[in-house]
N, C-alpha and C positions, 0 to 999 in steps of 0.2 A: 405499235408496229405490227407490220402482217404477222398470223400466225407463223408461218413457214421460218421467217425470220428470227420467230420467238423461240421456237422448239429447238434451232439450231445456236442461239444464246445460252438456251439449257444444258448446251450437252448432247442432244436427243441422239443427232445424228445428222449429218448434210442436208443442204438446201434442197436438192433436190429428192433425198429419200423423205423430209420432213414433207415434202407434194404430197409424195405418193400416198402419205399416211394421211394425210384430208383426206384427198380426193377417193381411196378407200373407207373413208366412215369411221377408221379408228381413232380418228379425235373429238372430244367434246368439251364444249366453252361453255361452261355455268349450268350445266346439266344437260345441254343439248346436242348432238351432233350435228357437226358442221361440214361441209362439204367446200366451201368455200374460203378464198383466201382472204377473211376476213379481220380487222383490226383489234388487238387484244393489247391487254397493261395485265403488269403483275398481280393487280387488284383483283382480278379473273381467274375462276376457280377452272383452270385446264387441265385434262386429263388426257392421256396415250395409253387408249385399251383399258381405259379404268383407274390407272395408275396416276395419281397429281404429279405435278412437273414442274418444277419453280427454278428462276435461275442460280445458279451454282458457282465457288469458286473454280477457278478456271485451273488448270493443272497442266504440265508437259512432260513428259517421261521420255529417256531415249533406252531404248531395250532392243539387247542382244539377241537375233531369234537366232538359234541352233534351225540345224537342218531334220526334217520331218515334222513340221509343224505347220499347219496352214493357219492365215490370218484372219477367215472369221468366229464371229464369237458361238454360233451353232454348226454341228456339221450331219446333214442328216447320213451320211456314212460313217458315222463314228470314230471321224479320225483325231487327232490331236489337236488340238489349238492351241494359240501362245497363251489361251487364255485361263489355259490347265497351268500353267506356269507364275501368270502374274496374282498376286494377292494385293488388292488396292480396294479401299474404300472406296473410291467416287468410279462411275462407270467410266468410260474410256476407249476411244476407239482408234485403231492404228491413222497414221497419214498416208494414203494408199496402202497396198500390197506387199509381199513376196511369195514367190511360191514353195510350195513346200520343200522340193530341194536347192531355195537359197536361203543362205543365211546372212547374220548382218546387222548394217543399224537399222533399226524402225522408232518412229517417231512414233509417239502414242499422248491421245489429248482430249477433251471434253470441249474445247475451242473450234467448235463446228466453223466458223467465220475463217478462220485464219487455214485451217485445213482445208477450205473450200479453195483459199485464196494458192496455197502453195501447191495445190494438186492442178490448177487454170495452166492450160498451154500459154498462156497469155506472159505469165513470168517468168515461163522458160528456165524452173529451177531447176537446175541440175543431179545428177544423180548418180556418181562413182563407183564403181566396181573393180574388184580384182577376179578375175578368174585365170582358170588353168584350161587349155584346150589341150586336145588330144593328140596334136598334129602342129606342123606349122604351120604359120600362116605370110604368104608373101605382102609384098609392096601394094600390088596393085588394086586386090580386096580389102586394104586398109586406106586406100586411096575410094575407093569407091563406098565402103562404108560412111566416108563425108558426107558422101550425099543422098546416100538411103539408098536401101537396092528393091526394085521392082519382085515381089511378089506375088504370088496367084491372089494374094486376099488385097494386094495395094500396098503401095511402097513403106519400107521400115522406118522409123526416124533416124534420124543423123545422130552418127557415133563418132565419138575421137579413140582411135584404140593406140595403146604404147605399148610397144613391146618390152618389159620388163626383165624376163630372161628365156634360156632359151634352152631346153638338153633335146638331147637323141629321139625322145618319147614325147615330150610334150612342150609346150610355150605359155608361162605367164605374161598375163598381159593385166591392163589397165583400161577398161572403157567408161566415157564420158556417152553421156546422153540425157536428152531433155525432156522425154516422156517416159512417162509407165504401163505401158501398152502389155496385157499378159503376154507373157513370156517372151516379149519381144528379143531378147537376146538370145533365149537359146534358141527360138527359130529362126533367129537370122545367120548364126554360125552353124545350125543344122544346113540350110538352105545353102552356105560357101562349101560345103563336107567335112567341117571342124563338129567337133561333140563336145559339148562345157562338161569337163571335168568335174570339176567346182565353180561357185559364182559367191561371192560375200559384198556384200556393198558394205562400203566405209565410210560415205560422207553421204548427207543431202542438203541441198543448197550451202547452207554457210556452216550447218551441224557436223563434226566427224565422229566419227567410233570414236569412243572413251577404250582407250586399249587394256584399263583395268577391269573390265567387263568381260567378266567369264560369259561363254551362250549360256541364255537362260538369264541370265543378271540382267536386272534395272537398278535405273536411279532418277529423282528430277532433275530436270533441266537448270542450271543455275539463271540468275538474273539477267549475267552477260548474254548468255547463250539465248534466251527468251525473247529476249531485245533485239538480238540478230535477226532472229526468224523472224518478228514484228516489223521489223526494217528493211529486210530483205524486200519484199513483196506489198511495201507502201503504193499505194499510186500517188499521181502527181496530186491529184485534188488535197493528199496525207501529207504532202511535205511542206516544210516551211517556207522554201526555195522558189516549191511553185516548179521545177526540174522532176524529170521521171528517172530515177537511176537505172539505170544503164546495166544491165544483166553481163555476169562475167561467164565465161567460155567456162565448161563443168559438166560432168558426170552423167 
């Protein structure tokens, strides 16, 4: 199989960061560096930056991030990562994002394939939030959120938002949306004149928050749950049907 391919079998890290580490010089295939996306088997002594790389069991974690934590695993400002939090044997890297003041479910996996696959615009998995805005918010900007609102940088993604409840001060609501675009949500309710009070996602794709999950808590993913997310984001060529399922309206 291509390296690129191989490196993200491991664990390493995405199809596409597994490139940029060829095409930077930090991979080597039997003692040699390699630049090219060349064909490799297990039999092949591969190394990242010196280090051997062999394939791995595969692992899925859902983890609660609390608020002040950013998701990568170095931060050259010193700030906190969920990764001060998690204590795991096998290395692991979130499925997308959040930013530092959301909190919520995050999926966490060594399944570079499947992570590639659930993060593709292509599957349109969905992605649930609860948030608290400052303000309320009318009809007509929940109406126009459907369809993305024009931006100086180009249009938002499409959100479904529900108004959940409503006081003097502020409105709980529910937003649905199908990308993970930074910070796409608080600059889209910045830009209507709403301020996100709080943001916590509670589901992705077919996964929800385990409500027994203090922040800061993990657990693995059980069998059913594993299976979802494998199923969720089969292609047609995956299914037995020969039928491409059919993406449900979501987060």
């Amino acid at each position: 199989m291509r390296i690129q391919k191989y490196l993200r079998m491991c664990g390493i890290t995405s199809r596409r960061k597994s490139e940029m580490l060829v095409k930077s010089g930090k991979v080597s295939v039997n003692g040699f560096v390699t630049y090219d996306y060349i064909d490799v088997s297990s039999e092949d002594d591969i190394r990242v930056e010196g280090k051997k790389v062999s394939f791995k069991s595969k692992v899925y974690y859902m983890f609660n991030k609390p608020k002040g934590y950013i998701t990568t695993k170095n931060d050259p400002q010193g700030r906190k990562t969920i990764f001060d939090l998690l204590n795991m044997e096998c290395d692991v890297f979130p499925i997308g994002r959040l930013d530092t003041g959301t909190e919520g479910l995050l999926l966490l996996t060594n399944d570079g394939d499947l992570a590639q696959k659930l993060l593709h615009p292509r599957y349109e998995v969905p992605r649930i939030y609860e948030a608290v805005i400052n303000s309320q918010i009318d009809n007509d900007q929940i109406e126009d959120l459907k369809g993305g609102i024009s931006l100086p940088y180009g249009y938002t993604a499409k959100m479904k938002v529900r108004i959940l409840s409503v006081d003097d001060k502020s409105t709980k609501i529910k937003i649905e949306i199908k990308e993970g675009k930074k910070r796409e949500i608080r600059r889209t309710f910045k830009f209507l004149g709403h301020q996100i009070v709080s943001l916590k996602r509670i589901s992705f794709g077919p996964i929800k928050i385990d409500a027994h999950l203090k922040a800061g808590e993990y657990r693995m993913l059980n069998d059913f749950e594993i299976k979802q997310l494998i199923e969720y984001v089969k292609t047609e060529n995956e299914t037995q049907n020969g039928s491409h399922r059919k993406t449900v309206e979501g987060g």
